[in-house]
N, C-alpha and C positions, 0 to 999 in steps of 0.2 A: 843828242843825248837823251835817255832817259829813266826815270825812277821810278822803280815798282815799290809801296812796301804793304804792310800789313800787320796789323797788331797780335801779334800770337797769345799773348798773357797778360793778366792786370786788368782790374778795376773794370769799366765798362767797356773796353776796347777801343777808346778814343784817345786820338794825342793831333796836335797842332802840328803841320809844317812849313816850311818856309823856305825856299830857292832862293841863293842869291846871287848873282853874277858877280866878273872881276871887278866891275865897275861902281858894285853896294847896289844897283838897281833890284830889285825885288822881282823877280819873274814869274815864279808861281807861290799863292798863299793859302793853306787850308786849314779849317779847323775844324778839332774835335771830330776827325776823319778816323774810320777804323783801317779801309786800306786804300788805296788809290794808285795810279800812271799818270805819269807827266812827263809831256816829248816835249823838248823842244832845242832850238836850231842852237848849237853855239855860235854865234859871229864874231866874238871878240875870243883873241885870246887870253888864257886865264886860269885863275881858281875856282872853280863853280862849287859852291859852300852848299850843303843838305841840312837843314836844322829840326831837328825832332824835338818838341817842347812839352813838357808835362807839367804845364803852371797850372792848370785848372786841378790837379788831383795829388798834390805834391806827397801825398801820404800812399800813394798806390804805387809801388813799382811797376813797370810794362817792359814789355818784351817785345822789340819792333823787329821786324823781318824784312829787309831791303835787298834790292836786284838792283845795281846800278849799269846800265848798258851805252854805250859808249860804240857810235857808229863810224862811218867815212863818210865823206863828204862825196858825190858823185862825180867821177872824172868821165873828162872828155876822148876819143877814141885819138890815142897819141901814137897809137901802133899800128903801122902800116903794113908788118910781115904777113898778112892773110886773116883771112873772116874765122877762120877756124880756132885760131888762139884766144880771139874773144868773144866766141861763141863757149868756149872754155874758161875761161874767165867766169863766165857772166854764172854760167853754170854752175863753177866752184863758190860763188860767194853765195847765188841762191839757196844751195844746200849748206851751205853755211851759216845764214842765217834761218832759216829751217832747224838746224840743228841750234841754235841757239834760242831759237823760238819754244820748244820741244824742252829744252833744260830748264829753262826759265816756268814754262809749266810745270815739271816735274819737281821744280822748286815751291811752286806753289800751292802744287798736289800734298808738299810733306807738311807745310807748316799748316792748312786747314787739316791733313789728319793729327799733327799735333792739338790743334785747339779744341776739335772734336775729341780727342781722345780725354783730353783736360775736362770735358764738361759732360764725359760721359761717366770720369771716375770719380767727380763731383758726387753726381747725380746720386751713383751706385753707393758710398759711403753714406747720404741721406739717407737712403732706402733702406740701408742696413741699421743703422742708427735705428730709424722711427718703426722698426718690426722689433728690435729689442725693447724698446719704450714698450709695444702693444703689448708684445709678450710678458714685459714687468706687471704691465696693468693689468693682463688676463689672471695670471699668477695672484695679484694682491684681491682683486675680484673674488677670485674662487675660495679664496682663506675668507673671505670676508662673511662669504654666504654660507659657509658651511658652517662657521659661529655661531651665524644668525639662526640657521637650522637648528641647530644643538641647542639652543637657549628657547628656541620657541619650544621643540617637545620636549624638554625636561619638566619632570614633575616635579611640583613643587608643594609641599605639605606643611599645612600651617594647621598646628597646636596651638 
């Protein structure tokens, strides 16, 4: 079995997780991870529990992005009709897992241009922000000076 995820949205991009097996044993524990893989062998049968926890930041909503994959166990050659059929076999699941290799990337191609995409329309509304800000300030600058100019060459005539 194994667990891909990745934090798409939210706060610093860290969340807590925790494996558990059917037996409460703890298999794998991380924290404050943004994204991570974890293989491991199922032996027992069961519930295999996934716990995503967001106790450190409970004020930050996140957005977590998980691939959970789910393999076979390797069998033994049970089939005696010819080399050919599991030469075929072996073949089919190769490119099967290839193609699942392949998806699994393509999954994780979308959710990093989501986060890129999030932190570049961030950025962009900053940037538009702080050029209207300058702009206010160029504007109130320029009324300011030309006051100043008007009041310094006025003539002024004392009787």
């Amino acid at each position: 079995m194994a667990l891909t995820f990745e934090i798409a949205e939210g706060g610093f991009l860290d969340i807590d997780v925790r494996i558990v097996g059917p037996d409460g044993g703890v298999i794998a524990n991380g924290e404050r991870e943004s994204s991570g893989k974890y293989t491991f062998a199922a032996n027992t049968n069961g519930v295999y529990t996934y716990c995503f926890s967001n106790k450190m930041s409970t004020m930050t909503p996140k957005v977590v992005m998980f691939n959970m994959a789910i393999g076979e166990a390797p069998k033994g050659d049970t089939n005696a009709d010819g080399e050919s059929a599991t030469k075929l076999e072996d073949m089919i699941k190769q490119l099967s897992g290839s193609l699942a290799s392949v998806k699994s990337e393509q999954e994780y191609m979308q959710v990093r241009d989501r986060i890129h995409r999030s932190i570049n329309e961030s950025t962009n509304s900053r940037v538009v922000m702080w050029s209207f800000f300058e702009a206010v300030i160029l504007v109130a600058m320029t009324l300011g000076q030309i006051y100043y100019l008007k009041r310094f060459f006025e003539v002024r005539r004392v009787v």
